[in-house]
C-alpha positions as CSV (number, residue, x, y, z in Angstrom):
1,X,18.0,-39.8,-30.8
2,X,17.8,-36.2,-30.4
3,X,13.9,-36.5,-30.2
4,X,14.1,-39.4,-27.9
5,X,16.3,-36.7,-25.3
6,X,14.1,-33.9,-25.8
7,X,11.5,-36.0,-24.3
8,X,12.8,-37.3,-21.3
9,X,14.1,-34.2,-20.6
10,X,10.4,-33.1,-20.7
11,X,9.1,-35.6,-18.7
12,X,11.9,-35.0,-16.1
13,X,11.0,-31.1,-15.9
14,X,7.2,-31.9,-15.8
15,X,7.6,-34.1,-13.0
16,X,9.8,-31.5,-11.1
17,X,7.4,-29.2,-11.6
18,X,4.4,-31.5,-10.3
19,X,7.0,-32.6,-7.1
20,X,7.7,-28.9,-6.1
21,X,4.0,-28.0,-6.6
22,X,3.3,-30.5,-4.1
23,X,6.3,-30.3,-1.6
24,X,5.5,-26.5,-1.6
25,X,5.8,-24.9,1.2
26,X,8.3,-27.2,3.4
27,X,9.6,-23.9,5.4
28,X,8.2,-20.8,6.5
29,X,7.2,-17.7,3.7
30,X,8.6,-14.8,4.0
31,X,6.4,-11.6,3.2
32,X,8.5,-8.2,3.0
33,X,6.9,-5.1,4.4
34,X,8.4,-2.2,2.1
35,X,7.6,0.0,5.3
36,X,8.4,-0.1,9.2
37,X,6.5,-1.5,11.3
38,X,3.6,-0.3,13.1
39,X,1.6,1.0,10.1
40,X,-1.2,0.4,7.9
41,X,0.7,-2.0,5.2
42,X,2.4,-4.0,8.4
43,X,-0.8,-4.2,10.4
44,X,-2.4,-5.9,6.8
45,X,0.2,-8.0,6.6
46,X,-0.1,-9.7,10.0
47,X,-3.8,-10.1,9.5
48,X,-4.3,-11.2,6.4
49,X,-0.9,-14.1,6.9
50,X,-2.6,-15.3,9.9
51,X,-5.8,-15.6,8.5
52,X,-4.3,-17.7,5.8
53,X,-1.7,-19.8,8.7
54,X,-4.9,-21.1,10.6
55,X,-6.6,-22.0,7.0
56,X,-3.7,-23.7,5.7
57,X,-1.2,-24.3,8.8
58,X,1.5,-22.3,6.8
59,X,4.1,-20.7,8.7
60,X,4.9,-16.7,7.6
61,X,7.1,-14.5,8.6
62,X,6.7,-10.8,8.2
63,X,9.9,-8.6,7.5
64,X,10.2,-5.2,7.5
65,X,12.4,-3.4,5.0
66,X,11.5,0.1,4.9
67,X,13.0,2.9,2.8
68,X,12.1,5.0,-0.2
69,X,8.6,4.8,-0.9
70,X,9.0,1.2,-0.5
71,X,11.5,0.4,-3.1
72,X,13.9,-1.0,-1.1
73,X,11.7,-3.8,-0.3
74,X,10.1,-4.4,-3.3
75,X,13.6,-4.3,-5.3
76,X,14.7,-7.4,-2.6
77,X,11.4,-9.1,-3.7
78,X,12.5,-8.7,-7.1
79,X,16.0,-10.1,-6.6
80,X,15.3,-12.7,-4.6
81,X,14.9,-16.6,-5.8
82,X,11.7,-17.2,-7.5
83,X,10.8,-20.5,-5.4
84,X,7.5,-19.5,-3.4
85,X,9.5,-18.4,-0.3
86,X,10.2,-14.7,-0.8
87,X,7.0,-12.4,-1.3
88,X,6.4,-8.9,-1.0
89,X,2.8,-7.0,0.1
90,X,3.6,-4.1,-2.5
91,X,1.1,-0.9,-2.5
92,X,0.0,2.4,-4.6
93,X,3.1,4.2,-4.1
94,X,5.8,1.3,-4.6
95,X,4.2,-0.1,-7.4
96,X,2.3,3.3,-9.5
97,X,3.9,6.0,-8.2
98,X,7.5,5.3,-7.9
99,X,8.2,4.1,-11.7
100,X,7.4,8.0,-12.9
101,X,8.7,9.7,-9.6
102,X,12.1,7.7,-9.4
103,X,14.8,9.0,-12.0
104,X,16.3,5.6,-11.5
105,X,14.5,2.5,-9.7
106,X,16.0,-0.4,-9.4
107,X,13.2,-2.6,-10.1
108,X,10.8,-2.6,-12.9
109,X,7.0,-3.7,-11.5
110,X,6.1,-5.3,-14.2
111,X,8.7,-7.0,-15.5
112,X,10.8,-8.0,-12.2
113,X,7.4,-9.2,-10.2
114,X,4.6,-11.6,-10.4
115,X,1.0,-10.0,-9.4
116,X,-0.2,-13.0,-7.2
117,X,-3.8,-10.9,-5.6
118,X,-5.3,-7.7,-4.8
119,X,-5.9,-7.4,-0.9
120,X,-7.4,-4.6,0.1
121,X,-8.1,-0.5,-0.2
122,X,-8.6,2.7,1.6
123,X,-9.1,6.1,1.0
124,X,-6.7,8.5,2.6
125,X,-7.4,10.5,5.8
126,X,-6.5,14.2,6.4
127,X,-6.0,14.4,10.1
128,X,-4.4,16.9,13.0
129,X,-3.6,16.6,16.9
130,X,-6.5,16.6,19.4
131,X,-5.8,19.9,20.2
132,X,-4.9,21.4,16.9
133,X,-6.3,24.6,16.6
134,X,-7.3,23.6,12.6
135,X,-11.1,21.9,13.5
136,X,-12.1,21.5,9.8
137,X,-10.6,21.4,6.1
138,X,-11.5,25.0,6.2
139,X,-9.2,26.2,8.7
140,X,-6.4,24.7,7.2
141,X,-7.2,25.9,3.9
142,X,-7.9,29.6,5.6
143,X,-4.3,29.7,7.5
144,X,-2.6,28.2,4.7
145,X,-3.6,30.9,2.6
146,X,-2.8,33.7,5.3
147,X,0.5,32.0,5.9
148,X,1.6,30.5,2.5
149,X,4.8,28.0,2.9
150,X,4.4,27.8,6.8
151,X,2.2,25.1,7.6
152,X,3.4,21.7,7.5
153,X,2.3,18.4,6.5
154,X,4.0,14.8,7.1
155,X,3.6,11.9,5.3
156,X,5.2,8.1,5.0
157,X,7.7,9.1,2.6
158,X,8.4,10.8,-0.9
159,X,6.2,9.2,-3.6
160,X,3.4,8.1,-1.3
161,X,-0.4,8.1,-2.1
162,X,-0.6,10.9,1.1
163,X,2.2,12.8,-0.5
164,X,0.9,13.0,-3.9
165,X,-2.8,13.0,-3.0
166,X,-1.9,16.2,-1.2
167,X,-0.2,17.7,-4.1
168,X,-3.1,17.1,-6.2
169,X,-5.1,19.1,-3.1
170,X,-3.5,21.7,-2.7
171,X,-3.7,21.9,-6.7
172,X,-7.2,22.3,-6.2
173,X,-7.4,24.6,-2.9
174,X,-4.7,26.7,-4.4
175,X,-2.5,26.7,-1.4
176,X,1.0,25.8,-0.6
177,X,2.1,23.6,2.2
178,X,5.5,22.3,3.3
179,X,6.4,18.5,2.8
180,X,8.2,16.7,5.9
181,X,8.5,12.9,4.5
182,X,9.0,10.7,7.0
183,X,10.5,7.0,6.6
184,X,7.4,5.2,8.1
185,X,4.1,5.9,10.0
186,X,5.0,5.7,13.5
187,X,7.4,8.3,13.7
188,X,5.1,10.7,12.2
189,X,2.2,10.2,14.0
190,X,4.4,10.9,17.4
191,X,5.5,14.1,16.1
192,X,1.8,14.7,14.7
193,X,0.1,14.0,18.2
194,X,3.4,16.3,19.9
195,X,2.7,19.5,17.6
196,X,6.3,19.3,15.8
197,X,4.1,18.8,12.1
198,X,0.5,20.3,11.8
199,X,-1.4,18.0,10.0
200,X,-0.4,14.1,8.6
201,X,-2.1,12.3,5.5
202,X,-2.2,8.5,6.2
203,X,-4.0,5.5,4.9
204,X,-6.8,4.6,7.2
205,X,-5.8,1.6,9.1
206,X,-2.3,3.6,10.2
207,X,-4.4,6.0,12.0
208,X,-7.7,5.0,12.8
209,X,-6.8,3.7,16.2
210,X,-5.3,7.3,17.2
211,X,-8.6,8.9,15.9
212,X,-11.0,6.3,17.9
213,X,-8.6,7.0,21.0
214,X,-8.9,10.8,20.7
215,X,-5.2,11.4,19.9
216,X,-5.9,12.7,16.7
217,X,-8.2,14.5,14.7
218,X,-9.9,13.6,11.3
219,X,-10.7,16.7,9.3
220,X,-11.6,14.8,5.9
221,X,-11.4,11.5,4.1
222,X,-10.2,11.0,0.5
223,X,-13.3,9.0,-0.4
224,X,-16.5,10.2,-2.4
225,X,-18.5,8.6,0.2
226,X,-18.1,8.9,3.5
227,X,-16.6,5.7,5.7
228,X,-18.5,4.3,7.9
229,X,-15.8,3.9,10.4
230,X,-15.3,7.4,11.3
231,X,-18.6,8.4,9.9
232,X,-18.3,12.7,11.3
233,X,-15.2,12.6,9.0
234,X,-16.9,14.6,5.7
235,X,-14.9,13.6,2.5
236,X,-13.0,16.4,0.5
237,X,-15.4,16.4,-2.1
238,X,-18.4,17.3,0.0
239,X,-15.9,19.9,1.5
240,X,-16.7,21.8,-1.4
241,X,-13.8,20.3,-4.1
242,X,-16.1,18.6,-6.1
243,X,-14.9,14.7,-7.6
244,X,-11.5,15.0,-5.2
245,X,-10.8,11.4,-4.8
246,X,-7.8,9.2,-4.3
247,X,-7.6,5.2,-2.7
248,X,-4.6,3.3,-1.6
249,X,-4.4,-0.4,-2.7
250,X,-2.1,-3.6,-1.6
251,X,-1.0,-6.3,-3.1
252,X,0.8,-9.8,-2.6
253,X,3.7,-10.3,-5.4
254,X,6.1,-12.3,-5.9
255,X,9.3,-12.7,-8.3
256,X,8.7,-12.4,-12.1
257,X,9.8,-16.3,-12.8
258,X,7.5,-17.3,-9.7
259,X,6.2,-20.6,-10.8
260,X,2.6,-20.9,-12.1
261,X,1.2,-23.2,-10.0
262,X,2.5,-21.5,-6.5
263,X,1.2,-18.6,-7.6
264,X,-2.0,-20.3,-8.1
265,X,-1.9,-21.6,-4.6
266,X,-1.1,-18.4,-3.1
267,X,-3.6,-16.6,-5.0
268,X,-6.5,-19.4,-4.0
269,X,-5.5,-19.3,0.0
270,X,-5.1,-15.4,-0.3
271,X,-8.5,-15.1,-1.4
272,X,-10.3,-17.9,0.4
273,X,-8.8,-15.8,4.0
274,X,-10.1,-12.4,2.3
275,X,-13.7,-14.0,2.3
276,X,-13.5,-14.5,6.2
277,X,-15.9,-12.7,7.8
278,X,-13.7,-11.9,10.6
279,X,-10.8,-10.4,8.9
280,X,-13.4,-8.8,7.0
281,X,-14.7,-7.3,9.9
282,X,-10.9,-6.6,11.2
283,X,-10.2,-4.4,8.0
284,X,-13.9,-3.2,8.4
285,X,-12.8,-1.7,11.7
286,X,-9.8,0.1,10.1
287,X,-11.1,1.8,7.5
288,X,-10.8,-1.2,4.6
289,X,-12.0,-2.7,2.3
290,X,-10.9,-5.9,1.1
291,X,-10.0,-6.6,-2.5
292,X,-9.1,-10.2,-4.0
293,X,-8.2,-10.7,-7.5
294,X,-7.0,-13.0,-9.9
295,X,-3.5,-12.4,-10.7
296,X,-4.2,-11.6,-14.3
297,X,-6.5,-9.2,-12.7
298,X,-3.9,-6.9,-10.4
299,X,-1.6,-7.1,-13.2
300,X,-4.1,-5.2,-15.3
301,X,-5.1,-3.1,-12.6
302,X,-1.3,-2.2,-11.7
303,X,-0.8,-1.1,-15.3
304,X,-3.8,1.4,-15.1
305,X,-2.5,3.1,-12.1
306,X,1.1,3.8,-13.5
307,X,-0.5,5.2,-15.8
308,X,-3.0,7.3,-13.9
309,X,-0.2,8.3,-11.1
310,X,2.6,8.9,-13.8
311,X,0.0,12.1,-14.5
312,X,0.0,12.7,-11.1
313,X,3.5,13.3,-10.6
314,X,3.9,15.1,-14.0
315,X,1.4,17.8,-13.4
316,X,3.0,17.9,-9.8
317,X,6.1,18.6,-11.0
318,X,7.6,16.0,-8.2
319,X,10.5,13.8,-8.3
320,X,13.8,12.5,-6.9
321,X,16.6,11.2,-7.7
């Protein structure tokens, strides 16, 4: 008897599984942006869900819930129902950096979210206003060494890849420069352009239209090899700190008990729109690269850069409660 009920009961949960598989989705996905909008992970975001809409006829809908490197988002992604319909386009700092810079974070990313695909990277950009009087990754390096503790340098927020990637330079130029974090992009690029902070360390795609415009100036990319994009911009390794090199990465997750077979749907259509050549193009044109996966794939590749940032912020001392 006992035998008999164990079966149906696992015919009944294989079938429910097989009927929400193929009901899935009946409403509109949403995908969290753990910053505001306007920058380089909300501008991703948009592309890379329309891309998949006009594939698949999907409906998304991009929210934006900014705040603490991103943990507030990702931490809503991680309580939220694991049906298919909550997602979250996580990044370097909410995912590698936060876990070691964070005394307490409310969400652990490996064992509260699902890894669904790898989208994209960029190296970081080190850039000023148009009419900054700093014209090269010299100047700065000359004045902040003249004026130790006075020059300023904004960023996206505590615990991001352009916070720590400019701890780990001024590590190697031996200088010491004043952090203003910022809770998003925008905001810091309008004080950047205004002269209110001297020089702003950004993901590509935030800034790439301001540097195209003439708004701002790039003084260096965090690459090895220069990007094709802006290619004037000289990389800070050829600026004579040999091997300097840092990337920002995204990724779609979901919740940790996301079922298997939506996250193999998500992870096919997110891949299939990152092999069009138009988006290709798009993220091309901001300074991106694109950068599919399978999910066992970014989960492996998320494990390697806790452990590579958690360094990071050791030697850097950095960290917040």
């Amino acid at each position: 008897m006992n035998t008999r009920r164990l079966l149906l009961a696992l015919i009944a949960c294989t079938a429910c599984t097989v009927s929400f598989g193929q009901t899935w989705p009946s409403k509109p996905i949403r995908l969290v942006v753990p910053f505001p909008p306007g920058g380089g992970t909300d501008i991703l975001a948009r592309e890379v869900t329309q891309k998949i809409t006009e594939a698949t006829k999907w409906s998304f809908i991009v929210e934006n819930k900014p705040g603490s490197g991103g943990a507030i988002g990702l931490d809503n992604i991680a309580k939220s129902p694991a049906d298919g319909y909550s997602l979250v386009l996580g990044q370097t700092s909410n995912l590698a950096i936060n876990p070691s810079l964070y005394k307490k974070l409310p969400y652990d990313p490996v064992k509260d979210l699902a890894p669904i695909s790898m989208v994209a990277s960029s190296p970081m950009v080190l850039v000023v206003a148009t009419d900054s009087p700093y014209k090269t990754l010299a100047d700065v390096v000359s004045d902040a060494k003249a004026r130790p503790g006075t020059i300023n340098f904004a960023t996206s927020g505590n615990g991001t890849v352009g916070h720590l990637a400019t701890e780990l330079f001024q590590k190697e130029a031996g200088i010491k420069l004043v952090h203003i974090p910022y809770k998003g992009a925008a905001i810091a690029i309008t004080d950047v352009i205004g002269g209110q902070v001297q020089i702003y360390v950004s993901s590509i795609p935030t800034v790439i239209g301001n540097i195209k415009s003439g708004k701002m100036r790039a003084l260096a990319v965090t690459s090895l090899k220069r990007v094709d994009d802006i290619p004037q911009t000289p990389t800070i390794a050829e600026s004579g700190y040999k091997n300097f090199e840092v990337a920002t990465w995204f990724g779609i997750l979901g919740p940790a008990k996301l079922p298997k077979e939506i996250v193999v749907r998500l992870n096919a259509e997110i891949n299939k729109a990152l092999k069009n050549p138009e988006l290709q193009k798009k993220l091309s044109d901001q300074g991106a690269d694109v950068a599919g996966s399978t999910p066992d794939q970014f989960a492996k590749f998320i494990g390697g850069e806790m452990s590579r940032w958690g360094k990071v912020v050791k030697e850097s001392g950095a960290t917040i409660d």
